[in-house]
FIGU-138262 format. One record per atom (N, C-alpha, C): x, y, z; residue in one letter. Coordinates in steps of 0.2 Angstrom, whole numbers, padded with zeros to 4 digits, always signed. Each point is the difference from the previous one (the first is absolute). Layout:
BEGIN
XYZA ...
***
This chain:
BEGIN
+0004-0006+0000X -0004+0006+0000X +0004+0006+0000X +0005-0001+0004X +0004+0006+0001X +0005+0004-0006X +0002-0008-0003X +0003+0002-0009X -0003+0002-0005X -0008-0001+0002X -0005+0002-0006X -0001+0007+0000X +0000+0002+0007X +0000+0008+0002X +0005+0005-0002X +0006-0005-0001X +0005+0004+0001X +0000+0001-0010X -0002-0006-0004X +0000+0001-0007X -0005+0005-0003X -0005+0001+0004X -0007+0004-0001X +0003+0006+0002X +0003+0002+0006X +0002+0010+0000X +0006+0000-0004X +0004-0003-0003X +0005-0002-0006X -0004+0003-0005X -0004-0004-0001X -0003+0001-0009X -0006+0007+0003X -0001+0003+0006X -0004+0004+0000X +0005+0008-0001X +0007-0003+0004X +0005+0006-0001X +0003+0001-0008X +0000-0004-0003X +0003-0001-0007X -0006+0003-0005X -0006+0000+0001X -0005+0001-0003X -0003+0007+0000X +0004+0003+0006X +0000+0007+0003X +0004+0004-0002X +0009-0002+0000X +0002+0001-0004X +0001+0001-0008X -0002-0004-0001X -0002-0001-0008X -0006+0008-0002X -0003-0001+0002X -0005+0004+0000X +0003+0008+0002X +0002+0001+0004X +0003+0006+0003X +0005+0002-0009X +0005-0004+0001X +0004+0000-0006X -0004+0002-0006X -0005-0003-0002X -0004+0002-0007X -0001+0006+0000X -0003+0000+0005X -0004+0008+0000X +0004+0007+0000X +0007-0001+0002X +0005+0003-0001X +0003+0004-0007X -0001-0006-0003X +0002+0001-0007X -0003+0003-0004X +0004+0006-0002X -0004+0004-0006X +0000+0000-0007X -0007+0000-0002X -0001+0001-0010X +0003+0007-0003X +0006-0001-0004X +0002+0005-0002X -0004+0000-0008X +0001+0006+0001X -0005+0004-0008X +0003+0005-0004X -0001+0004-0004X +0004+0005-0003X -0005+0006+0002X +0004+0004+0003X -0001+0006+0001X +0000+0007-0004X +0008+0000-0002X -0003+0004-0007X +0009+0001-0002X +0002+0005-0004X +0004-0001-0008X +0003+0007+0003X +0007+0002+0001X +0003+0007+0002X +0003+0000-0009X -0001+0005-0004X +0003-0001-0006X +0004+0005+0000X +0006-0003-0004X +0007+0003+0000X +0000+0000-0009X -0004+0006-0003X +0003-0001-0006X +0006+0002-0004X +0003+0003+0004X +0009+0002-0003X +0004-0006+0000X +0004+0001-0006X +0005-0008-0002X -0003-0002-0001X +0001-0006-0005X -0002-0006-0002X +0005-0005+0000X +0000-0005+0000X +0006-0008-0002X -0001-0002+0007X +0005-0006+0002X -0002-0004+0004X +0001+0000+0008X -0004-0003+0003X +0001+0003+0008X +0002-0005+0004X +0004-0001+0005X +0002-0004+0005X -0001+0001+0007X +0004-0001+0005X -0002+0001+0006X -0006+0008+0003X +0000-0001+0006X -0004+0006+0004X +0004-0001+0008X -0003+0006+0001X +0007+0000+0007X -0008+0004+0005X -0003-0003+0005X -0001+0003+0007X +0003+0003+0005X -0003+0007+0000X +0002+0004+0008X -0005-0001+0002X -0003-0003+0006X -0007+0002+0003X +0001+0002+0004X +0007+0003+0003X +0001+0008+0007X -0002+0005-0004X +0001+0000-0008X +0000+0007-0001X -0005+0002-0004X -0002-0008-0001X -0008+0002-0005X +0002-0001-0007X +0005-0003-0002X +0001+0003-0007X +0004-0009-0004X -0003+0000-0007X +0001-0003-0003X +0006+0000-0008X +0004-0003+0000X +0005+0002-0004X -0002-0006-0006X -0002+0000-0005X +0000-0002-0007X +0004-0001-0004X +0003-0006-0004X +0008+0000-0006X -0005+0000-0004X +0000+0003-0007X -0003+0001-0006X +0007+0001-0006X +0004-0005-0001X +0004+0001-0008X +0006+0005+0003X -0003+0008-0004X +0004+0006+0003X -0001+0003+0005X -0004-0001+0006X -0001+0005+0004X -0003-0006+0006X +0002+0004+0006X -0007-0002+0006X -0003+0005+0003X -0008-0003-0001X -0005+0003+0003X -0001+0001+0008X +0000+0007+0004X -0003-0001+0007X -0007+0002+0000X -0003-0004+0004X -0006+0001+0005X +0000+0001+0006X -0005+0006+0000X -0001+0001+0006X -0008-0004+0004X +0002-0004+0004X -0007-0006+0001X -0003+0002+0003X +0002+0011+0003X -0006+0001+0004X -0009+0002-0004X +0003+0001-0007X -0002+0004-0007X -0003-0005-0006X +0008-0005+0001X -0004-0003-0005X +0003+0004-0007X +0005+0003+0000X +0002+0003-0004X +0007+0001-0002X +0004+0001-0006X +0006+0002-0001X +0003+0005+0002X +0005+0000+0002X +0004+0007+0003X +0006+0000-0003X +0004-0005-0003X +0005+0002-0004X +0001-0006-0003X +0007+0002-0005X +0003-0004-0004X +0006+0000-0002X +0005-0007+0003X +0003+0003-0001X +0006-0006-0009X +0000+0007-0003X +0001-0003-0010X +0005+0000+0002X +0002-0001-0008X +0008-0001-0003X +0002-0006+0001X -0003-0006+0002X +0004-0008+0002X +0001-0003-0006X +0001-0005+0003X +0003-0006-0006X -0003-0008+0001X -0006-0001-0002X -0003-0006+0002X +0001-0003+0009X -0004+0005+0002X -0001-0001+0007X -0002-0007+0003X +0003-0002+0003X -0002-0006+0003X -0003+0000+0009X +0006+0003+0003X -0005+0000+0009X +0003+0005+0002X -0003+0002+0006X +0001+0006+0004X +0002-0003+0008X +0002+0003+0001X +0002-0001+0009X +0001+0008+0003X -0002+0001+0008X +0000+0004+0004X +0004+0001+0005X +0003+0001-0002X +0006+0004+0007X -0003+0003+0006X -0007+0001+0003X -0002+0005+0003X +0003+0003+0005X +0001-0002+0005X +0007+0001+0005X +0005+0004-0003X +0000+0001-0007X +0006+0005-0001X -0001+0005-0008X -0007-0001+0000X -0003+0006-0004X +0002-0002-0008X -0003-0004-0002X +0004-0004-0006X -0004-0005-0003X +0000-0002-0007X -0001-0005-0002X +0004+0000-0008X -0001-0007-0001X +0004-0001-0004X -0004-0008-0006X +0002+0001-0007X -0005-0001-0006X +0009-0005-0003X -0006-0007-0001X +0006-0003-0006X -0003+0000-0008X +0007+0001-0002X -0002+0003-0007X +0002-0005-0007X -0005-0004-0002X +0004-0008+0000X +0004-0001-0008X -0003+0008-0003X +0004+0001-0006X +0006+0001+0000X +0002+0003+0004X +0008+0003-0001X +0003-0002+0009X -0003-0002+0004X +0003-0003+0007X +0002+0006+0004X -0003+0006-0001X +0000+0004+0003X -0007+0000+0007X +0002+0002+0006X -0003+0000+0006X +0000+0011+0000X -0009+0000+0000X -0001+0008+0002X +0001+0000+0005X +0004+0005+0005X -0002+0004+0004X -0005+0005+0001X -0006+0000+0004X -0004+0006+0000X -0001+0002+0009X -0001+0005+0000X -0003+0005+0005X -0008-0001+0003X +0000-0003+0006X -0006-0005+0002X -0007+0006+0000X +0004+0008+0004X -0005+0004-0002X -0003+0003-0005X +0006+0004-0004X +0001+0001-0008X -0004-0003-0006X +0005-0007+0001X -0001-0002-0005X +0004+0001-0005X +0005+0005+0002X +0006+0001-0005X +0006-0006-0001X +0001+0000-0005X +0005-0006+0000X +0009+0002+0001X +0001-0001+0004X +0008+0002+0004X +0005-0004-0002X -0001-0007-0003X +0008-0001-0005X -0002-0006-0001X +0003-0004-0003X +0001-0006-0007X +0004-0005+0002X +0000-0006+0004X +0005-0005+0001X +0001-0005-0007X +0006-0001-0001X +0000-0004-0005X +0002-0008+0002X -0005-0005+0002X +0004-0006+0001X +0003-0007-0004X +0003-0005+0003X +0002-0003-0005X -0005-0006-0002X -0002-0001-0003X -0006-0008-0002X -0002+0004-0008X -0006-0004-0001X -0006-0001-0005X -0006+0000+0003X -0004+0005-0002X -0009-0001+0001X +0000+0003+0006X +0002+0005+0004X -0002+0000+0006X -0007+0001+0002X -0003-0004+0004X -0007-0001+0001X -0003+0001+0008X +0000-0005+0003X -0003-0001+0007X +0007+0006+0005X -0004+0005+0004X +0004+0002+0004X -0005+0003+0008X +0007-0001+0004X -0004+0001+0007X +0004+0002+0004X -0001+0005+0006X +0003+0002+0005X +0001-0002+0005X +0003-0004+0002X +0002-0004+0008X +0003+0005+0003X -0005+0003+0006X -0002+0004+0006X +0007-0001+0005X +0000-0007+0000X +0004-0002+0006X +0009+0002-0002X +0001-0001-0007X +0008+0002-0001X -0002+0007-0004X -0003+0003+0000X -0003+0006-0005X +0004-0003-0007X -0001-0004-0003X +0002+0000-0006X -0004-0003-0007X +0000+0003-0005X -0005-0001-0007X +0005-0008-0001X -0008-0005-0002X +0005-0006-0006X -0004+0003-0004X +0005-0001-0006X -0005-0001-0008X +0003-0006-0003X -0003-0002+0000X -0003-0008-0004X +0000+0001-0008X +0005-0002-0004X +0003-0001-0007X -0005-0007-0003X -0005+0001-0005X -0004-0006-0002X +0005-0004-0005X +0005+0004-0002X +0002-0004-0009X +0007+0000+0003X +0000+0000+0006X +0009-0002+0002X +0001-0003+0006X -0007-0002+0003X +0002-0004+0006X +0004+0002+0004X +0001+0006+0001X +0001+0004+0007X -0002+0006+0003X +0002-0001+0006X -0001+0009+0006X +0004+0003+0001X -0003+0006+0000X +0004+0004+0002X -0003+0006+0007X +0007+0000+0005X -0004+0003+0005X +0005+0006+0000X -0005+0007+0002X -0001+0007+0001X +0001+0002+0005X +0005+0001+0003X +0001+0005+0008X -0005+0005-0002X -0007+0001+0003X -0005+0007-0002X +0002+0006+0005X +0004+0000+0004X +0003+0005+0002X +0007+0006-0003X +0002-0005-0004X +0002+0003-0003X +0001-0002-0010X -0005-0005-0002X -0002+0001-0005X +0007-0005-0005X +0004-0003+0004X +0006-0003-0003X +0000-0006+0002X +0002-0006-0009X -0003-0006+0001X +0006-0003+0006X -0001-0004+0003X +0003-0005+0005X +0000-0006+0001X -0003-0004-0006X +0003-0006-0001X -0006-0001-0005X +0003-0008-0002X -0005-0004-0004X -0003-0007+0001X -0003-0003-0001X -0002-0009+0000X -0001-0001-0006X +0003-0006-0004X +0000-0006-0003X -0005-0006+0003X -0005+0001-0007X -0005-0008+0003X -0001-0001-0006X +0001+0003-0006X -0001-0005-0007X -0008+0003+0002X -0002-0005-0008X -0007+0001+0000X -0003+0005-0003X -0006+0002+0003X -0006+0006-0002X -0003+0003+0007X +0005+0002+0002X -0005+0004+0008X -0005+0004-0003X -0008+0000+0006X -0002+0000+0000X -0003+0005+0005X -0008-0001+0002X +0000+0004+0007X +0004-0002+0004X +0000+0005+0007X +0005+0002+0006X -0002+0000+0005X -0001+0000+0007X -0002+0000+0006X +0006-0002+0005X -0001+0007+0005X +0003+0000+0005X -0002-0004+0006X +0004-0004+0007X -0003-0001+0004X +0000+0003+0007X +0006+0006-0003X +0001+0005+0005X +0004-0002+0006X +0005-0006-0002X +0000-0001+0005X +0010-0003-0001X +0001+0004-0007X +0006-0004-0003X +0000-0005-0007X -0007-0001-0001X -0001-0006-0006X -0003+0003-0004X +0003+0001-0008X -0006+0002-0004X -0001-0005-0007X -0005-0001+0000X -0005-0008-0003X +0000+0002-0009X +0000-0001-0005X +0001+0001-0005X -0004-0006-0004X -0003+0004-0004X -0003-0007-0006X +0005-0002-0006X +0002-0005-0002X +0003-0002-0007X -0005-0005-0005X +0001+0004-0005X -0007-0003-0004X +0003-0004-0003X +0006+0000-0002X +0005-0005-0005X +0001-0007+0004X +0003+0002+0004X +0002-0005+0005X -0005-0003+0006X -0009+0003-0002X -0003-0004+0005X +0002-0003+0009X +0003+0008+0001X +0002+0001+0008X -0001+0006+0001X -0001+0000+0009X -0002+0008+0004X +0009-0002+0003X +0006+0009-0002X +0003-0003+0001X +0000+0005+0007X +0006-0002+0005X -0001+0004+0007X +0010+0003+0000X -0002+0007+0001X +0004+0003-0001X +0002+0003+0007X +0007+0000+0003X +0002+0004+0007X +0000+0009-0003X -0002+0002+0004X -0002+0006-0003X +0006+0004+0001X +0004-0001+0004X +0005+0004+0003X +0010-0005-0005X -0001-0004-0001X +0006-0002-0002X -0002-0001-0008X -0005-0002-0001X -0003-0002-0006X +0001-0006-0006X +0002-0005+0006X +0001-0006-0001X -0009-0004-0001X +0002-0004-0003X -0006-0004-0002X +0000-0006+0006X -0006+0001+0004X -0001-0005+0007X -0001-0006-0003X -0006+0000-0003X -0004-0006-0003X -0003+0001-0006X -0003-0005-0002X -0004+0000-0008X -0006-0009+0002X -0007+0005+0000X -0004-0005+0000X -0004-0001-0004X -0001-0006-0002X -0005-0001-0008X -0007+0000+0001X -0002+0004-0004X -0008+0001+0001X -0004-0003-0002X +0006-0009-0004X -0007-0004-0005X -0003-0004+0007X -0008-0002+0000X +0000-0001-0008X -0002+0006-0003X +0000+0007+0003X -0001+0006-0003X +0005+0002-0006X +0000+0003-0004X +0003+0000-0006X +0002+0009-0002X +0003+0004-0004X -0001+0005-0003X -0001+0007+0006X +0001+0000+0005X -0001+0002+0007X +0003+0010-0002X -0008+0002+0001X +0002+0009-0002X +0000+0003+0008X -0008+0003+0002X -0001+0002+0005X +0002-0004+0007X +0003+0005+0004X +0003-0004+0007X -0004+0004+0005X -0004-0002+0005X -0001+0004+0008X +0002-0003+0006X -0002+0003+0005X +0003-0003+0007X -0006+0001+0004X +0001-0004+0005X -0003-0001+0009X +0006+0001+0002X +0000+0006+0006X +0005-0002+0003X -0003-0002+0009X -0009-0001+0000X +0000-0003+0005X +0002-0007-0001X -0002-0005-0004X +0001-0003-0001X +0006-0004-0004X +0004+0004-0002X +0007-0001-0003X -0001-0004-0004X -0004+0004-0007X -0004-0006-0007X +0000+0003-0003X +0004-0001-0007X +0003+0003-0005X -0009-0002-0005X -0002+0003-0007X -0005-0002-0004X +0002+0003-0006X +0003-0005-0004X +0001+0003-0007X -0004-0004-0005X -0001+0002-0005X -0009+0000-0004X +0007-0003-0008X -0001-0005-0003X +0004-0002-0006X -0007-0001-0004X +0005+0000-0009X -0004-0001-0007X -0001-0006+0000X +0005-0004-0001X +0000-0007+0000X +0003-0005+0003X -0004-0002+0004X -0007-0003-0002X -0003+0006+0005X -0008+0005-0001X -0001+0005+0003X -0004-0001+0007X +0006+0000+0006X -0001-0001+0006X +0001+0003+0007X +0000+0003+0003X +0001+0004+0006X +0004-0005+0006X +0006+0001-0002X +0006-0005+0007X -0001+0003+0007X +0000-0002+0003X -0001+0002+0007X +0007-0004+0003X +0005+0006+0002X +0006-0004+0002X +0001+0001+0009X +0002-0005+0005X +0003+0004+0004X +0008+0002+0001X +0000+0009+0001X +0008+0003-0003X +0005-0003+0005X -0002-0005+0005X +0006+0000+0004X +0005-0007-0003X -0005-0003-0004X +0005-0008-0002X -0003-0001-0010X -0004+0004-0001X -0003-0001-0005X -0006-0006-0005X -0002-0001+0007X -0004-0006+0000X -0005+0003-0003X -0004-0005-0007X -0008+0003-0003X -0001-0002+0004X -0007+0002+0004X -0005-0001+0004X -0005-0001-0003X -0004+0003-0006X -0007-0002-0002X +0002+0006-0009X -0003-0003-0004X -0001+0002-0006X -0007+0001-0002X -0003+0006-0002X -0007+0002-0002X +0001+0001-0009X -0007+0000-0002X +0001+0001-0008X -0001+0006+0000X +0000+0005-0006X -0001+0005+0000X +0000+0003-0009X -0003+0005-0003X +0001+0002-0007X +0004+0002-0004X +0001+0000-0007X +0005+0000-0005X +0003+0007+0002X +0007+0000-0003X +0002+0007-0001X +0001+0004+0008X +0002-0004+0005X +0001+0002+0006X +0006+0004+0002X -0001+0008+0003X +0006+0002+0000X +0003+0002+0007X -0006+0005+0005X +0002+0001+0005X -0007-0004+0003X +0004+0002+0007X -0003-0006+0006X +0000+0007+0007X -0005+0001+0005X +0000+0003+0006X -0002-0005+0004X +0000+0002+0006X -0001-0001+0007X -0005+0003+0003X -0004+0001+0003X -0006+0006+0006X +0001-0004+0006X +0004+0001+0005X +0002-0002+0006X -0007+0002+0006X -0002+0002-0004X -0007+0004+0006X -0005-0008-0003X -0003+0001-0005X -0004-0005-0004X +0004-0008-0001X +0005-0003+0002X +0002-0004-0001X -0001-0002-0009X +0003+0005-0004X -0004-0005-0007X +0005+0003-0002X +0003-0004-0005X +0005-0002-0007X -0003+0004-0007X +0002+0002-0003X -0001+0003-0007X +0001+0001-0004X +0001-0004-0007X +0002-0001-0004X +0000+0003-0006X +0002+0004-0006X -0004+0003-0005X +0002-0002-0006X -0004-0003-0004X +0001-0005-0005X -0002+0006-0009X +0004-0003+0000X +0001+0005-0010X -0006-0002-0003X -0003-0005-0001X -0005-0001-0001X -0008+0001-0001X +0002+0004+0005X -0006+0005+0003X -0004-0001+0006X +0005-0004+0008X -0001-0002+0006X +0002+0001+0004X -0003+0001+0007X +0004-0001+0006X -0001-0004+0002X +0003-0006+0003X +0000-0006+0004X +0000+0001+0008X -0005+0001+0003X +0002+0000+0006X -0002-0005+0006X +0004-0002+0005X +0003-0003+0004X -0001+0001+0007X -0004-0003+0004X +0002+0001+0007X +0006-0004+0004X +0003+0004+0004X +0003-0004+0004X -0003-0004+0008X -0001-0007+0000X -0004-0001+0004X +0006-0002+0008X +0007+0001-0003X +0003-0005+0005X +0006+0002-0005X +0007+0000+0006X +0006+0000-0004X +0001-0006-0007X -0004-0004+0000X +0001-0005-0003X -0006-0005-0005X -0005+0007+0001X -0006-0002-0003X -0002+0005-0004X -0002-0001-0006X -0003+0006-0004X -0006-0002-0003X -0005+0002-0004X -0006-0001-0003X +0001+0007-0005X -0005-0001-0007X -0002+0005-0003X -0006-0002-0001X -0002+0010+0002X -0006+0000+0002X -0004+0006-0006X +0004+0002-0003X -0003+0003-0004X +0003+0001-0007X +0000+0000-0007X +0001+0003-0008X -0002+0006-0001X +0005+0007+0001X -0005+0004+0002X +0002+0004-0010X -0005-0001-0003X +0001+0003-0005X +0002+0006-0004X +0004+0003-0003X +0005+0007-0002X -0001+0000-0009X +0005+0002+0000X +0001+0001-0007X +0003-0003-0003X +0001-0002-0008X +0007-0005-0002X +0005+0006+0000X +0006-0002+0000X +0008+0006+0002X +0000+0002+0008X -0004-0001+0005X +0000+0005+0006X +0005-0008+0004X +0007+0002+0000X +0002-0007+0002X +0006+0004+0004X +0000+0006+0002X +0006+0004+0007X -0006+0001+0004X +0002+0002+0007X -0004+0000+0004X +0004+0003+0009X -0004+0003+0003X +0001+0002+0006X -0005+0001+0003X +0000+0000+0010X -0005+0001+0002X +0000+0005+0007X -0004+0003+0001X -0001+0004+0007X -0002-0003+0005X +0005+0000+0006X -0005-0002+0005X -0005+0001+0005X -0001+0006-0004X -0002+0005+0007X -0008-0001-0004X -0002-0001-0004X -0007-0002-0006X -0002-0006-0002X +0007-0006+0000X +0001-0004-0003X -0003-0002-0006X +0002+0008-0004X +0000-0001-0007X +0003-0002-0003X +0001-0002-0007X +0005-0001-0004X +0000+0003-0005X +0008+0003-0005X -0002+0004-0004X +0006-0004-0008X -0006+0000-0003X +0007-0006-0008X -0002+0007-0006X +0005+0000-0004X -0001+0007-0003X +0001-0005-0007X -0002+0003-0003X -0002-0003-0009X -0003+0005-0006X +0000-0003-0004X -0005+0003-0005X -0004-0004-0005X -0005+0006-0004X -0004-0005-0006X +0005-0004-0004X -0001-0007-0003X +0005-0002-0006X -0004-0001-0007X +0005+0000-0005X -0002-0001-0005X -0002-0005-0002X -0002-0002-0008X -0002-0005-0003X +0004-0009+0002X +0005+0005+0001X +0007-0007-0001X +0002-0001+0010X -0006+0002+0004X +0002-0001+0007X +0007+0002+0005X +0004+0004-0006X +0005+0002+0007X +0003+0007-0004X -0004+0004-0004X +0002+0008-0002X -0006+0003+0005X +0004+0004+0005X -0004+0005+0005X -0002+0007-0007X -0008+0001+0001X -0003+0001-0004X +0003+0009+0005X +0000+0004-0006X +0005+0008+0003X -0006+0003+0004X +0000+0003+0005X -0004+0005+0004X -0003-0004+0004X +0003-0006+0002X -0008-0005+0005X +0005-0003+0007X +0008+0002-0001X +0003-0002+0006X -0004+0003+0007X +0001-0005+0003X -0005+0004+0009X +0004-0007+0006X -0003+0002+0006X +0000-0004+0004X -0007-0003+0002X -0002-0006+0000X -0008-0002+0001X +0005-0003+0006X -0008+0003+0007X -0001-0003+0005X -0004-0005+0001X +0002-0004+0006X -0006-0004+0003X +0002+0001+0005X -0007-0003+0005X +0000+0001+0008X -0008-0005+0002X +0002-0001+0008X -0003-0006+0001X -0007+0005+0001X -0006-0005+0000X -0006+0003+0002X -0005-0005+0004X -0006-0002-0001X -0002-0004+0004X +0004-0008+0001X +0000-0002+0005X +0001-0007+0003X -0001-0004-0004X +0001-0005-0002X -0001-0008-0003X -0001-0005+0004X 
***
């Protein structure tokens, strides 16, 4: 009798649970379109400040700011060379643009907006780049040369480099000495010491495949990189590189976020998809909703303070991948009633 009761407020606590948990989870929907008609050709990364309200944009030659209190453009800043990512210095009034045609890194003026000088690094494609808080220094991540390069951002002068081979890929810091890299060629998240800039480790993300977008837990010290082929969402733990759980997820997948308030994973697929994911447990995941977008909206960011997400795109043409001129914008979504 005693066993029976005890499996009966088991399955009544689980049942509770379960329920508590659904009800949690929110339907996201499209809310609306901020259109950015200046420049045309093709767009990559987007960079979030949610201290300052403001949304930074790659578009080809130029990045677009947003101000998120508005909902509107406040500057721009031209003149690049096939923009790839942005990263923020804020702590030291700064940000800085990789430029993947000629491997130059912009320095600009975090209040301005003016651009303050031009690093030239050594690689091919500079693409993914990020600010590690903890050693104040920029890496930029070289897609067509398989390596990094790190930027003393105090004074704007490179200070070393990493050799991984490959095709780096996204980037994430764990704030704590280790920064996490995706390699698309080589189907590894590679771990890099941020301070000596030795190669820690290298762990394979099959059976994920083609590995773009990279995010972090750092409560749970859980790495989530989103690969093409085969198209899957890896769930790693950072500390030994163990897959813990693999979710499916849609074609053309580039970036991936985290909402650490909402426990949910998110994924934005080129296709015209979000795949999103709750996190149930360090080692448990579900997908819980297909949240529909547009074919090309495959960059992506999100705010925590809204738990919006913002993937910037445009109309395309006949042949599916010419941004049709005067239609670039950032489409949001954001959650609304309960599921």
């Amino acid at each position: 009798m005693l066993t029976h009761k005890r499996q009966l407020i088991t399955l009544v606590l689980v049942c509770m649970y379960s329920f508590v948990l659904a009800q949690s989870v929110p339907t996201y929907s499209f809310i609306k379109k901020i259109s950015l008609p200046t420049g045309n050709g093709k767009w990559d990364y987007l960079k979030m400040d949610g201290e300052r309200e403001r949304l930074f944009v790659s578009h080809f030659d130029r990045v677009h700011i947003i101000d998120l209190k508005t909902d509107q453009p406040i500057g721009e800043i031209t003149g690049l060379k096939g923009v790839h990512g942005i990263a923020l210095a804020k702590d030291l009034n700064k940000g800085y643009i990789t430029n993947g045609a000629d491997n130059a890194i912009t320095v600009f003026d975090y209040d301005t907006f003016k651009v303050l000088q031009t690093i030239l690094v050594t690689g091919k494609k500079a693409d993914a780049i990020l600010y590690d808080k903890a050693t104040k220094q920029i890496f930029v991540f070289n897609n067509g040369s398989g390596n990094a390069v790190a930027i003393d951002a105090t004074t704007d002068k490179v200070v070393g480099s990493v050799e991984m081979g490959g095709a780096p890929e996204f980037a994430v810091s764990n704030e704590k000495g280790s920064i996490f890299n995706n390699n698309e060629d080589t189907n590894e998240i590679v771990e890099i010491d941020a301070k000596t800039f030795a190669v820690k480790n290298k762990y394979a993300v099959a059976p994920g495949g083609v590995p773009t977008g990279l995010t972090y837990d750092a409560a749970t010290n859980r790495l989530f990189s989103v690969c093409r082929k085969p198209q899957m969402l890896v769930v790693m733990d950072a500390s030994n590189g163990k897959v813990v759980q693999t979710l499916p997820i849609g074609g053309g997948v580039d970036a991936v976020v985290f909402d650490k308030e909402t426990k949910l994973v998110m994924a934005s697929n080129g296709q015209g998809n979000v795949t999103i994911v709750r996190q149930e447990s360090p080692d448990t995941y579900a997908v819980v909703q297909t949240l529909t977008t547009k074919p090309g909206l495959k960059t992506m960011v999100h705010r925590g303070t809204t738990h919006r997400i913002y993937l910037s795109g445009a109309d395309l043409q006949a042949d599916g991948k010419t941004p049709v001129p005067g239609t670039f914008g950032v489409y949001v979504y954001g959650p609304g009633q309960k599921q």
